[in-house]
C-alpha positions in Angstrom: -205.7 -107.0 74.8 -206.8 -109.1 71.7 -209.8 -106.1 71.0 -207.4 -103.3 71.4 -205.1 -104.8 69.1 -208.1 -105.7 66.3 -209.0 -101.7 67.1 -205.3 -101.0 66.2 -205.1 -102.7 63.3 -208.6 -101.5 62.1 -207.3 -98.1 62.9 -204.1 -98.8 60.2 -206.0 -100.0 57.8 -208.3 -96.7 58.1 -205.4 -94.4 57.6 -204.2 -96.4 54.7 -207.3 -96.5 52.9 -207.8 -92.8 53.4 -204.2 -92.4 52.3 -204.9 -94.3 49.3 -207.7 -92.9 48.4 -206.4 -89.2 48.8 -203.7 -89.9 46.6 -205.5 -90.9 43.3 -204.2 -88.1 41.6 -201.2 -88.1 42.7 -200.6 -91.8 41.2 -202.1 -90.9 37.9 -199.4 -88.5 37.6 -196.8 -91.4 38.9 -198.4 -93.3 35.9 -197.6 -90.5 33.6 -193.9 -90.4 35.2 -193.9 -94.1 34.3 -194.6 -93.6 31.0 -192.1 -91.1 30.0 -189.4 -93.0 31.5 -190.2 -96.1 29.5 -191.0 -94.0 26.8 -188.0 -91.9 26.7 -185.6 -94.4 27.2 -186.7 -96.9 24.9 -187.3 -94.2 21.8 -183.9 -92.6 22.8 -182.5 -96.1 22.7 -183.6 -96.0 18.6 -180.6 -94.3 17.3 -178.0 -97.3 18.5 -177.6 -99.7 15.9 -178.7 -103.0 18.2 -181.9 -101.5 18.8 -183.4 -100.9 15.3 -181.6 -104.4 14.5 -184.0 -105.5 17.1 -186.7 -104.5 15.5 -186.9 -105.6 12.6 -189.0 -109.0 12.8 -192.0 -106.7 14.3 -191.8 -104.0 11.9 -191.5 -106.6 8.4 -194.7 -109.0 10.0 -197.1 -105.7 10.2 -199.0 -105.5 7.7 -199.4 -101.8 9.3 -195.6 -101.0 9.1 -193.9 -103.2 6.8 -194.2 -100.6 4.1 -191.5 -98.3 5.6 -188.6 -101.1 5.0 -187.4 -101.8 1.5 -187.0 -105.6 1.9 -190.4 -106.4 3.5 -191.5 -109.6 1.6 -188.4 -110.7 0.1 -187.2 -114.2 0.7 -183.9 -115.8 0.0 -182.2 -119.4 0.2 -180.6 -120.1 3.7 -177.4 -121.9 2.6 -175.6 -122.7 5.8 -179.0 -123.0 7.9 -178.5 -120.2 9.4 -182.3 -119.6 10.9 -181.7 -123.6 12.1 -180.6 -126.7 10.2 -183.7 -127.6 9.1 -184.1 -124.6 6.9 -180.8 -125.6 5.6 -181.4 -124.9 1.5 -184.4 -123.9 2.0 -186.4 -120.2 1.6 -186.8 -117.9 4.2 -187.8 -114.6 4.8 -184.7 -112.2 4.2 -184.5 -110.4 7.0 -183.7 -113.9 8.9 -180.4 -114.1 7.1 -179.4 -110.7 8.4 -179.9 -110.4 12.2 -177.3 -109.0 14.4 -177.1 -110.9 17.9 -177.2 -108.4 20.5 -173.5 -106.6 21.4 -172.1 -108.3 17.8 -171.3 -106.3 15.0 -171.3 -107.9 11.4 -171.0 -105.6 8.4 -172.8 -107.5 5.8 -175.8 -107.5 8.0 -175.3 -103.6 8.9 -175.3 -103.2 4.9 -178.5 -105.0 4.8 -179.8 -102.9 6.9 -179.1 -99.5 5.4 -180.4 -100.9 2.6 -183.3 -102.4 4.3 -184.3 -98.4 5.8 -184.0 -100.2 9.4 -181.8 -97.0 10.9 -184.0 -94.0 9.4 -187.2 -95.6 10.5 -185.7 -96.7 13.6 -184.7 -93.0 14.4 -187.9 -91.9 13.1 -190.0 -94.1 15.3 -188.1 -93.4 18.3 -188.3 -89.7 18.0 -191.9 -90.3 17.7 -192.1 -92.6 20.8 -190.2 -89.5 22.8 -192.9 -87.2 21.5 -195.6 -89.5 23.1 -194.2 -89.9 26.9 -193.6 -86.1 27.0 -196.9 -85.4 26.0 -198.0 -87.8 28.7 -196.0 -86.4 30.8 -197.2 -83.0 30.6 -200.6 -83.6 31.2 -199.8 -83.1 34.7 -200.2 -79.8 33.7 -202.2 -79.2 31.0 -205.1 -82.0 30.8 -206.4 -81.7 27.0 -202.0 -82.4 26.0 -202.3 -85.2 28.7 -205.2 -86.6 26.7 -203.6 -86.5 23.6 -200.5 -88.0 25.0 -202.5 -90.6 27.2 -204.8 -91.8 23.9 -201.1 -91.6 21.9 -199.9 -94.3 24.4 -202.8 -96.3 24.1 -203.1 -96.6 20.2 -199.3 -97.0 20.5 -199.8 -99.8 22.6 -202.5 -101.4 20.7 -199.9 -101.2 17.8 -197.4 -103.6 19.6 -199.6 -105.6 20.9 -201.0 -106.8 17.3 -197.4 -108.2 17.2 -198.4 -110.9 19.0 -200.7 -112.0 15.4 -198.3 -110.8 13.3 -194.7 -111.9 14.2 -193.8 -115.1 14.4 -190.6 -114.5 16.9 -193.1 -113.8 19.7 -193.5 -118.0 20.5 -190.7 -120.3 21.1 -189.6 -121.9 18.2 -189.1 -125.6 17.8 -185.3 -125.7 17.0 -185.2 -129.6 17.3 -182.8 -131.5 19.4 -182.1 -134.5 20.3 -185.6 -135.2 22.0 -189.0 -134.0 21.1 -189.8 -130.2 22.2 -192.9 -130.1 23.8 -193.1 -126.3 24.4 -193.4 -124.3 21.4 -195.9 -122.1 19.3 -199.2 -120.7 20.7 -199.1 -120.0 23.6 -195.8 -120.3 24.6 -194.0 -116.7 24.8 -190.6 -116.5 23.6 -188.6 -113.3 25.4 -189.9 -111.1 22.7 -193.4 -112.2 23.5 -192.4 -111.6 27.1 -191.9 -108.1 26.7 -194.8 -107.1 23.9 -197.3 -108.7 26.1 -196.5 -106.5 29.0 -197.5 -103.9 26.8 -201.3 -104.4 28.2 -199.6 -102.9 31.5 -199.1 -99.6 29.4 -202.1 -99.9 27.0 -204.2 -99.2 30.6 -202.1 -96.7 31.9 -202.5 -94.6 28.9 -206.5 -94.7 29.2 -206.3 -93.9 33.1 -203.8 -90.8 32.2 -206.0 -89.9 29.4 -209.4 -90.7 31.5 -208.1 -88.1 34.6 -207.1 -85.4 32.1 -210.3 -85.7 30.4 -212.5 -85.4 33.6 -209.9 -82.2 34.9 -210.9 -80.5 31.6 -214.6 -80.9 32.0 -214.5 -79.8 35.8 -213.1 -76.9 34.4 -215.8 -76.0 32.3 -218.6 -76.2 34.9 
């Protein structure tokens, strides 16, 4: 009983290796799915004003984006400490005084903004950003757009992930308190962090889209 069972289970694993491995292509093109949904929906998020608020702190640290705002670089006084009380009266980089909290709407700070460029780049980028995940996306069918679109995602990728040098929002702060914070800096992600780092996830799905559509193409030509 024990050796028909082993023979059993030897016999599943058999069939779902051999399903596995008959369905390579069909993943690739679940990875390319993948990507367009993320893509899509996080560029088509780019119009709403929360979004390119959001932003902001990545775009002004890059020293390969910050020239598309207008305030990139300036610094002001923070009066009423509000990036923390001990930058009370003290400089600060501009932007800081001027971030919307998620779901709140403060006109000043929206001024800032338009001023700032955050809302045309912000629907510029995200237009951009759909353009990528349908060119991945269509290399299910045509394999030299799929590499285009698979590269696209990679470089894009690369991009963000540079954030993690660049922007200092990425680690948790130390806010102070009324006991010591042990946790802070390098290497401790803050939820911006979080979400950039995963960003490795997509930086190797774009070279396995981009890989597949690349060997299709020369398969072709023999």
């Amino acid at each position: 009983m024990g050796i028909l069972f082993n023979k059993n289970n030897f016999n599943s694993m058999q069939k779902l290796l051999s399903f596995l491995a008959g369905s390579e292509r069909s993943f690739v093109n679940f990875i390319r799915v993948a990507i367009f949904i993320v893509m899509a929906w996080i560029g088509g998020l780019k119009v709403c004003q929360y979004e390119a608020d959001g932003i902001v702190p990545f775009v002004t640290n890059s020293p390969f984006m910050s020239f598309f705002y207008a305030n990139s670089g300036k610094t002001a006084i923070d009066e009423n400490g509000v990036t923390g009380e001990a930058n009370k009266g003290k400089e600060v980089a501009q932007y800081k005084l001027h971030k919307n909290p998620e779901g709140k709407m403060v006109k000043a700070n929206i001024e800032w903004h338009k001023e700032n460029n955050t809302y045309i780049f912000s629907y510029g980028l995200g237009a951009f950003i759909c353009l990528i995940g349908l060119l991945t996306l269509l290399g299910i069918w045509s394999p030299k757009i799929g590499v285009v679109g698979g590269l696209l995602t990679f470089g894009m990728s690369i991009v963000t992930l540079s954030f993690l040098i660049t922007t200092p929002e990425v680690y948790v702060p130390n806010l102070g308190g009324d006991m010591p914070t042990p946790a802070y800096g390098f290497p401790y992600l803050s939820g911006a962090g979080r979400l950039v780092l995963k960003d490795i996830i997509m930086s190797a799905g774009g070279l396995i889209a981009a890989s597949e559509a690349a060997r299709r193409i020369l398969v072709a030509k023999k």
